[in-house]
C-alpha positions in Angstrom: 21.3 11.0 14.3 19.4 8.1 15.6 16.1 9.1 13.7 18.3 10.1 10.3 19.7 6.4 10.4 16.5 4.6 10.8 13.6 7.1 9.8 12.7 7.9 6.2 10.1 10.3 7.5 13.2 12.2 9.2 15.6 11.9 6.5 12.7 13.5 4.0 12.0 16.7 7.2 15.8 16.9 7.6 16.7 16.6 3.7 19.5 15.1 4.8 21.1 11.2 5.8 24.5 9.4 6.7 27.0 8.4 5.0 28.3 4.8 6.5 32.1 3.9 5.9 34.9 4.8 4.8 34.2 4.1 1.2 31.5 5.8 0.8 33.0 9.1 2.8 36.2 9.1 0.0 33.5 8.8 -3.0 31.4 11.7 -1.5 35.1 13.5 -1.4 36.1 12.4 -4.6 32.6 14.0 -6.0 33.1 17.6 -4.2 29.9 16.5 -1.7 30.1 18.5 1.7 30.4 16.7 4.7 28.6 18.9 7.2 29.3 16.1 10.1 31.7 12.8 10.9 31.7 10.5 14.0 34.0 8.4 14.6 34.0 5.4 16.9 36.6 5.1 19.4 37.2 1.1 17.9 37.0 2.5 14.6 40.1 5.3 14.8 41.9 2.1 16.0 41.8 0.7 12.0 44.7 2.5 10.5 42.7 3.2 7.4 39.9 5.6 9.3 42.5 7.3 10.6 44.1 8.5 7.8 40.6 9.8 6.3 39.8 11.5 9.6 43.4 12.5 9.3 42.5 14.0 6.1 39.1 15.4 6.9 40.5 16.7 9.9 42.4 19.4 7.4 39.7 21.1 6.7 37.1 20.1 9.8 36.8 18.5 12.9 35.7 14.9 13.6 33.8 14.2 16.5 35.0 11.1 18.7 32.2 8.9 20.3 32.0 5.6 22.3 31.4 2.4 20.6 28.2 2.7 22.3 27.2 5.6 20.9 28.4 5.1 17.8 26.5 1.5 17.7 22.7 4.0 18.4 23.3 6.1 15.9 24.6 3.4 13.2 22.5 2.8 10.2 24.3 -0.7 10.0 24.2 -4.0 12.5 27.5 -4.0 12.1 28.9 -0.5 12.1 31.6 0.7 10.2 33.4 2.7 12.8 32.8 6.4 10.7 29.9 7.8 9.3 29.1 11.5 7.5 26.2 13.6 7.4 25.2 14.7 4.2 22.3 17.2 2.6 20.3 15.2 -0.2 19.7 16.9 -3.2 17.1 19.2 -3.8 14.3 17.1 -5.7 13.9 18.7 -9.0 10.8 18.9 -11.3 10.2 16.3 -13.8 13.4 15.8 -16.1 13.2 14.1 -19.8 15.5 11.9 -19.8 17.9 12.5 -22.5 19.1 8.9 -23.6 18.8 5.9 -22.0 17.6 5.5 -18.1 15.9 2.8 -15.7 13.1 3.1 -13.9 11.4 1.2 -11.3 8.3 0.8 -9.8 8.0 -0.5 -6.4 11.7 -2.0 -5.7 11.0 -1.7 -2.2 14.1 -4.5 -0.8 17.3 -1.6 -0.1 19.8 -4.3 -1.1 17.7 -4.5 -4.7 17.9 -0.5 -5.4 21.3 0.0 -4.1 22.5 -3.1 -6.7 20.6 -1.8 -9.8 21.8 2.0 -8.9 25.6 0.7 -8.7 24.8 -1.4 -12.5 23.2 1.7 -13.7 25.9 3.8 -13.2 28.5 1.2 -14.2 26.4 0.2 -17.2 26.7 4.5 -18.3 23.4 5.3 -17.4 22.8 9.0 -16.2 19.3 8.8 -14.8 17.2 6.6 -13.1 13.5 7.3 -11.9 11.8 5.9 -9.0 7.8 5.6 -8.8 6.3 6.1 -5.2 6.1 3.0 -3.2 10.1 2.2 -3.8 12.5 2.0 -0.8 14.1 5.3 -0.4 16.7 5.9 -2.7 19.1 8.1 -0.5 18.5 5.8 2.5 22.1 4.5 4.6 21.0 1.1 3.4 20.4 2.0 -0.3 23.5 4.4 -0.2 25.7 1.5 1.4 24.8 -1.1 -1.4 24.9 1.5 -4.0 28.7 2.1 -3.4 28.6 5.9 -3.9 26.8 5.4 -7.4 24.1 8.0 -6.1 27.4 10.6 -6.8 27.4 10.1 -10.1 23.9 9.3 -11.0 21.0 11.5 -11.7 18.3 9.8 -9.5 14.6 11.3 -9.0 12.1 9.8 -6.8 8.4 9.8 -6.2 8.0 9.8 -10.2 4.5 9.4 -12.0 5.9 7.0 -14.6 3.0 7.3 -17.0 3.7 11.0 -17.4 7.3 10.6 -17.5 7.1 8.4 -20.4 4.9 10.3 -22.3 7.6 12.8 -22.7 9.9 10.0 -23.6 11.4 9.7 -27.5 13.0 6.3 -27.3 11.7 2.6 -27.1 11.0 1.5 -23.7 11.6 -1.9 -22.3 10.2 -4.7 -20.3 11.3 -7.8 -18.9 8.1 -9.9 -19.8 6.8 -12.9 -21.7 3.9 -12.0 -23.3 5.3 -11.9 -27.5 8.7 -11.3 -25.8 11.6 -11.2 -28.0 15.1 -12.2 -26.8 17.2 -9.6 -25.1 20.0 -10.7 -28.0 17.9 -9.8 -30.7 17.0 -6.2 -30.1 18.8 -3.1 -30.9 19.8 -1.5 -27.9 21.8 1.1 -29.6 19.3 3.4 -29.1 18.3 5.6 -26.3 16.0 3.2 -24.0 14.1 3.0 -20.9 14.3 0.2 -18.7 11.2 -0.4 -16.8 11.6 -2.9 -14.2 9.4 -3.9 -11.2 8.6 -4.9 -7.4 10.7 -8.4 -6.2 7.1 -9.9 -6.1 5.0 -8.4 -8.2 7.2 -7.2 -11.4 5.4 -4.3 -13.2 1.8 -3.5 -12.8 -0.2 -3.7 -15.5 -0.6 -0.4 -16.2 3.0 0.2 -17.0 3.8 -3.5 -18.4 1.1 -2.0 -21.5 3.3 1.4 -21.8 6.5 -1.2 -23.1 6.5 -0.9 -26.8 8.6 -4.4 -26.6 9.0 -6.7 -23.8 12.1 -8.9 -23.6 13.0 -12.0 -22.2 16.8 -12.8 -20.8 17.5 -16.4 -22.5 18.3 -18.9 -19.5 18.6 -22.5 -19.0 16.1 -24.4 -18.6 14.5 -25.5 -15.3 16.4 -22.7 -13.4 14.4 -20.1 -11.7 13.8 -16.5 -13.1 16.9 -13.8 -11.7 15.9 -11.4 -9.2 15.1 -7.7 -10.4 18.8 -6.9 -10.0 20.6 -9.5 -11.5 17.9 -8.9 -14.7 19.0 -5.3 -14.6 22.4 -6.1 -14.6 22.3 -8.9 -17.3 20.0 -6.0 -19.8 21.9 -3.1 -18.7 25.4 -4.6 -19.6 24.1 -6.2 -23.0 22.8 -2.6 -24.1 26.5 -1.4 -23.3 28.1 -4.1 -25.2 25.8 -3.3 -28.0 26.6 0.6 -27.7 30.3 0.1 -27.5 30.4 -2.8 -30.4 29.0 -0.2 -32.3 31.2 2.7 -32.1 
């Protein structure tokens, strides 16, 4: 449990990782995932809302009941939640085409960063996001915890080669840039797109910057600092979804 909650290497032998919280156990339920393990703290079965899911899960399974101390080793989290789940990943598939519109990143290595833009994907109505190699692990307790059980209802591949994904790709693909960028308020996002967006440092290499056919620029005040890669996610994701439902 220890190595699942703080090894990627382990999580990737295992195919599996943890679940931490309780609202991340009642998505998982609410998605049909199968718990195959819960611990529960003995602080944590003190909070009247932990004890009605184990109350719950208990229906069907049994919890098992560890010390605070214990449950603090094999805790993902600094601060642990007081229940966590064990949970197979799914099976990696072969390279997908994405249908319609998707996001996909190259190097997000912070956890906090992917787990954002995979909760404003999902909210934002996009099915599939793609993740190149060098990008924090998407199914990681971290990612999963900032994520907010968007992983449930998100198609999310990992490890991708981007250049051969895109070259499969029918729709216009996007870039937040400023070489003869056009405003994010001009374009027609109507249309099935793929968001490309890059490392917290870095951005895009420029490689995949050249496979944009358009690179966009998110109008801001002046003298203010650019946004991080997930608030520029967020602000192009949710513009696109205005657009789409505008038009309908």
């Amino acid at each position: 449990m220890h190595l699942l909650a703080n090894s990627a290497a382990e999580r990737r032998k295992q195919q599996k990782t943890l679940l931490d919280g309780v609202h991340l156990i009642q998505a998982a339920l609410v998605h049909s995932v199968d718990l195959e393990t819960v611990f529960v703290s003995e602080h944590g079965l003190k909070s009247l809302e932990i004890a009605q899911l184990v109350a719950q899960l208990e229906q069907q399974m049994s919890c098992i009941l560890v010390s605070d101390n214990v449950f603090a080793y094999i805790s993902p989290s600094d601060t642990p939640a007081g229940i966590l789940a064990v949970i197979q990943q799914p099976t990696a598939l072969g390279l997908a085409v994405p249908q319609g519109s998707c996001v996909i990143l190259e190097t997000v290595q912070d956890t906090g960063n992917l787990g954002t833009i995979l909760r404003t994907a999902a909210a934002a109505g996009i099915d599939e996001v793609f993740l190149s190699e060098g990008c924090a692990q998407a199914w990681s307790p971290r990612v999963l915890r900032a994520a907010m059980g968007a992983h449930f209802v998100l198609t999310i591949q990992e490890k991708v080669d981007i250049v051969a994904l895109l070259a499969l790709f029918k729709g216009q693909v996007l870039a937040t840039g400023l070489q003869q960028a056009k405003s994010l308020y001009d374009l027609d996002l109507t249309q099935a797109t793929a968001w490309l967006f890059g490392s917290e440092g870095q951005g895009l290499s420029a490689p995949i910057m050249a496979l944009a056919h358009q690179q966009v620029i998110i109008p801001m005040a002046q003298g203010v600092e650019s946004l991080n890669v997930a608030a520029a996610a967020a602000v192009c994701l949710f513009e696109q979804r205005r657009q789409t439902l505008c038009a309908v």
